[in-house]
N, C-alpha and C positions, 0 to 999 in steps of 0.2 A: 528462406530462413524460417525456424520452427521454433517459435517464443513461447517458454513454459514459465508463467508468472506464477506465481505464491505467495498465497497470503500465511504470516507468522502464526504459530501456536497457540493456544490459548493463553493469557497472561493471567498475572494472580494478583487482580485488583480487584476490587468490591464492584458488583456489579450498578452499574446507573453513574457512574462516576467517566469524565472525560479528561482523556488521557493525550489523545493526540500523537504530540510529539515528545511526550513524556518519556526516558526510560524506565520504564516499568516492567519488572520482573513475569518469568514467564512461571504458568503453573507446575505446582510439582508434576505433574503427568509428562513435562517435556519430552522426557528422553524416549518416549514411548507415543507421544504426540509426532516428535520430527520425524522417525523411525516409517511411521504411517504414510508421512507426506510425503518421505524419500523417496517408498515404492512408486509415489503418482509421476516422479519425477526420474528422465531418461539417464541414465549415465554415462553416457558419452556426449559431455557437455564440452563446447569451445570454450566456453566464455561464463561465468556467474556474474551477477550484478545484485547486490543489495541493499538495503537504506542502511545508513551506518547506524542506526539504534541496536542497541544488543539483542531483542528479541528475535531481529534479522539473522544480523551476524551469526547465532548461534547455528541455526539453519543454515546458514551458507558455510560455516566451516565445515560441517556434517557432508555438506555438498563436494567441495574443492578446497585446497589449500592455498591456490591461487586464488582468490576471488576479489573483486574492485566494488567499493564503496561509493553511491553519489547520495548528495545532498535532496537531487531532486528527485528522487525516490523516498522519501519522507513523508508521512503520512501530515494531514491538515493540520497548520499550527493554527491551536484553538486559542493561542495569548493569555488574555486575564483568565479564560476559563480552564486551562491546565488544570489538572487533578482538584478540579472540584464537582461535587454533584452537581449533574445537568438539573435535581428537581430545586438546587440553590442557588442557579444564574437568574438574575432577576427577568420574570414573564416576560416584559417589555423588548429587553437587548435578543431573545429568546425568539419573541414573535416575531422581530425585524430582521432577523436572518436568515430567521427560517421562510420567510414570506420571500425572501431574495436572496438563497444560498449561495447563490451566480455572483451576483454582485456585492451581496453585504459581506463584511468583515466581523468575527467578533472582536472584541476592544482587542488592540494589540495584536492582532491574528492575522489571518488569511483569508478571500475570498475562493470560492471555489473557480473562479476565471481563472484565480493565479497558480492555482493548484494543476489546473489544465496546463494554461504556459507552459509551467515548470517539466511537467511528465512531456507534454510533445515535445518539446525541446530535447530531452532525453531520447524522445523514440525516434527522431529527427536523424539525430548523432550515431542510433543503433542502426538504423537502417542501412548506414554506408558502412559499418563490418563487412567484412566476407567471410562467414561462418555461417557454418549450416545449423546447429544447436545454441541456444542461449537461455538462461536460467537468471532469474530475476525476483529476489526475495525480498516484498514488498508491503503493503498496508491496504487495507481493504477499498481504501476512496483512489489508491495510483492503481490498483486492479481494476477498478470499475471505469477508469477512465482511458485504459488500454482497451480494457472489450469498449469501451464507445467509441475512442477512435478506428480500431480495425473494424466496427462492426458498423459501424456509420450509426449509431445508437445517438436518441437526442439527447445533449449534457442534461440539460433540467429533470432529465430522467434516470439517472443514473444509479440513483437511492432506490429504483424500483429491483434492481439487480441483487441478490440477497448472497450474500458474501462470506462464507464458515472460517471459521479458524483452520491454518491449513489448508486452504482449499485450493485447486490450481486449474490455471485455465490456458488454453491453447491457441495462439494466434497463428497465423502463416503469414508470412508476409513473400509476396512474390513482387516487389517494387517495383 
């Protein structure tokens, strides 16, 4: 099976601000942004999967008209810190998370353990498809964490992985 994952568009929020799981609006360049990312991606696809936030979606309908939405394709719920500036989360909650992204939670959030669950869980479920093509329109932290599981890449390192708008990356899975 040949997994071509994609990260969304560029969005049209003020840059330093954390969004997460926010729907936030993609930038006006979309239509010419998705257009670029389509080329990177096969068309003759079995199956699309996308995080149901609209910056997805919109790429995935560009993609297929059939296409199926999971939860746990969702990029990191950042809780109390949802659209606000990361330079206005207070230091302290800031240093303690980031000292332990694995484990810690932001207030009301997710840790990135559960963020793992969540995606292997999903790529657990993919694997027993029978389909040769699949397309998977996603968020830059459930990217990074597919190249770590098919790549055997260590979680705590995953932020070392540099992640573009649009970008896509290729797995095989031969199970």
């Amino acid at each position: 099976m040949e997994i071509y994952i994609a990260r969304h568009t560029k969005v049209a929020i003020k840059k330093g601000i954390c969004y997460g799981q926010s729907n936030v609006e993609l930038a006006s360049t979309f239509k010419k942004d998705i257009t670029t990312v389509l080329t990177k991606l096969p068309t003759d696809v079995d199956i699309v999967f996308s995080s149901p936030l609209r910056r997805c979606t919109l790429l995935a309908e560009k993609l297929s008209t059939q296409y199926s939405t999971d939860n746990r394709l969702l990029e990191c719920n950042f809780g109390d810190w949802e659209l606000i500036a990361w330079n206005d989360i207070p230091r302290n909650q800031l240093d303690k998370w980031g000292n332990d992204f694995i484990n810690q939670k932001p207030p009301n959030g997710e840790a990135l353990k559960d963020i793992n669950e969540r995606v292997i869980s999903f790529i657990e479920e993919l694997i027993k498809y029978d389909v040769d093509k699949v397309v998977i329109i996603t968020h830059a932290t459930v990217l990074r964490i597919f190249h770590q599981h098919f790549n055997k890449y260590p979680l705590g390192k995953i932020f070392d992985l540099k992640v573009d708008y649009g970008e896509v990356i290729k797995v095989i899975n031969t199970k």
